[in-house]
N, C-alpha and C positions, 0 to 999 in steps of 0.2 A: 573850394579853396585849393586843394590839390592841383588838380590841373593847372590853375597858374600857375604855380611853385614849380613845376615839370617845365613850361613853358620859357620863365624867365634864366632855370640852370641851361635850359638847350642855345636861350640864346647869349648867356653868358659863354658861354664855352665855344661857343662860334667866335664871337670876337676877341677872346684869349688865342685860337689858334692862329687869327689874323695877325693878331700884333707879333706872334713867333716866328714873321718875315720880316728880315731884315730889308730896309729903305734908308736908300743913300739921304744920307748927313747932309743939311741943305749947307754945313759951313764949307762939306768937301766940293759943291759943283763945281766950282770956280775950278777947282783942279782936273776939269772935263774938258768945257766948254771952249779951252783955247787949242789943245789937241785933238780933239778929237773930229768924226764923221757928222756930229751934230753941224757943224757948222757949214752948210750949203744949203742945197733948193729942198732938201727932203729935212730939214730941222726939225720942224715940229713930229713927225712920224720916229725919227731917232731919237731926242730926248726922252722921252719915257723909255723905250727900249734900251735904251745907253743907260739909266738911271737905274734900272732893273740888274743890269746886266754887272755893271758897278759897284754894285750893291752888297753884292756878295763876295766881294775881294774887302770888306770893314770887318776882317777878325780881332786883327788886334785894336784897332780904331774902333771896334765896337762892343768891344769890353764895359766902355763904361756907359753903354747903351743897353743892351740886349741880355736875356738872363743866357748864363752857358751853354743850358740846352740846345738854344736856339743854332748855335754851330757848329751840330752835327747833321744839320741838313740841308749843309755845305762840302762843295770841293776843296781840294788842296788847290790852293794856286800855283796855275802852271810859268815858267820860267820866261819860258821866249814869246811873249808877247809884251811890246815895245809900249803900246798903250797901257797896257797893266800897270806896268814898272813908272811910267812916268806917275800913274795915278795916284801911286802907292806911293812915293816920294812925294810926292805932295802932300798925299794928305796925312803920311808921321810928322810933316813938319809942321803943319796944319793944329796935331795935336800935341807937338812936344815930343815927339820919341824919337826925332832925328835933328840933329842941329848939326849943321852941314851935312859932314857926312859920316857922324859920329851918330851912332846908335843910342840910346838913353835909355838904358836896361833898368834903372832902379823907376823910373817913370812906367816902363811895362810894369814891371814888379808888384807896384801899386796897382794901377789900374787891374790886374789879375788878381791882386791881394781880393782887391773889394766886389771883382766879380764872383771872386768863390763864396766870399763872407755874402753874397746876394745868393747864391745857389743851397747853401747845406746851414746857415742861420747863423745871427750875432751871440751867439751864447759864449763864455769864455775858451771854451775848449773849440767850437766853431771857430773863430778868431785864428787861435794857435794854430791850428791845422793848415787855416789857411793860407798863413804867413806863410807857415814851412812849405807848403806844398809850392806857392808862389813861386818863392826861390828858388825852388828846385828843380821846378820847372823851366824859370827863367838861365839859369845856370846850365842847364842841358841847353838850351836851344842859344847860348849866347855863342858856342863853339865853331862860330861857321867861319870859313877861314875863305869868303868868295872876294874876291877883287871889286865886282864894280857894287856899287850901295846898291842898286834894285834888287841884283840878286842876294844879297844878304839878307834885305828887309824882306824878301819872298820865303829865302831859307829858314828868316827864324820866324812870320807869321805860320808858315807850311810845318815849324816843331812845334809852336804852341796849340794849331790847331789840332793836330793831332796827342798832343799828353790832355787835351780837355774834351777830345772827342768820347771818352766815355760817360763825360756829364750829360748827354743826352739824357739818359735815364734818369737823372733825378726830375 
């Protein structure tokens, strides 16, 4: 009986570590497929690659996806790439965190509220903490004072990732 019980946590924990990569949002493709490199003679070979690739620009967009951990073993998103920025415009508005070109900080807010309360537990003081921490977080990163919307929605995905980059650990 042993030996299975060994067998079934080994392959428990292989497919936990699977699920702690992130995969682009089927609601976000549509925000791909009209820009980008997919669309020619080599499509099929670039869609998963592009999907991949994409994938890891859903920090804030996958807040209400992925546990915390999972986005420290990601990049900061870099600025000057024109495809990025379109993506990312797309898909806050996709989710509600951008309507025009207004930012919807109390929408991150939440969404962060309930990634923390999914990270360190529902208890009441869990809860509290997390509120607080949320907005506080949200409140530093809402500071960015960049001209055009991509780079804002880069600037404050690139604060948030990094004030929750140390939830790795839990």
């Amino acid at each position: 009986m042993k030996p299975l019980l060994v067998i079934l946590v080994v392959i428990w924990n292989v497919e936990y570590i699977r699920s702690e990569q992130m995969m682009l949002d089927a609601r976000l493709e549509h925000c791909l497929w009209n820009t980008s490199k997919a669309n020619g003679p080599y499509e099929a070979y670039f869609r998963n690659q592009i999907k991949d690739e994409y994938a890891r620009l859903q920090i804030v967009t996958g807040l209400t996806r992925y546990h915390l951990s999972v986005f420290g073993n990601y990049h900061i998103t870099p600025t000057n790439n024109p495809s990025y920025n379109a993506f990312l415009i797309c898909s806050w508005h996709t989710y509600g965190y951008l309507h025009g070109t207004e930012i919807i900080y109390d929408s991150i807010e939440m969404a962060l509220k309930e990634a923390l309360i999914r990270a360190v537990g529902a208890s009441g003081p869990g809860t509290q903490l997390s509120k607080l921490q949320a907005r506080n977080i949200v409140r530093q990163c809402r500071d960015v004072s960049q001209q055009y919307i991509a780079t804002r929605i880069i600037h404050v995905q690139n604060c948030i990732h990094r004030n929750i980059g140390y939830l790795k650990s839990l």
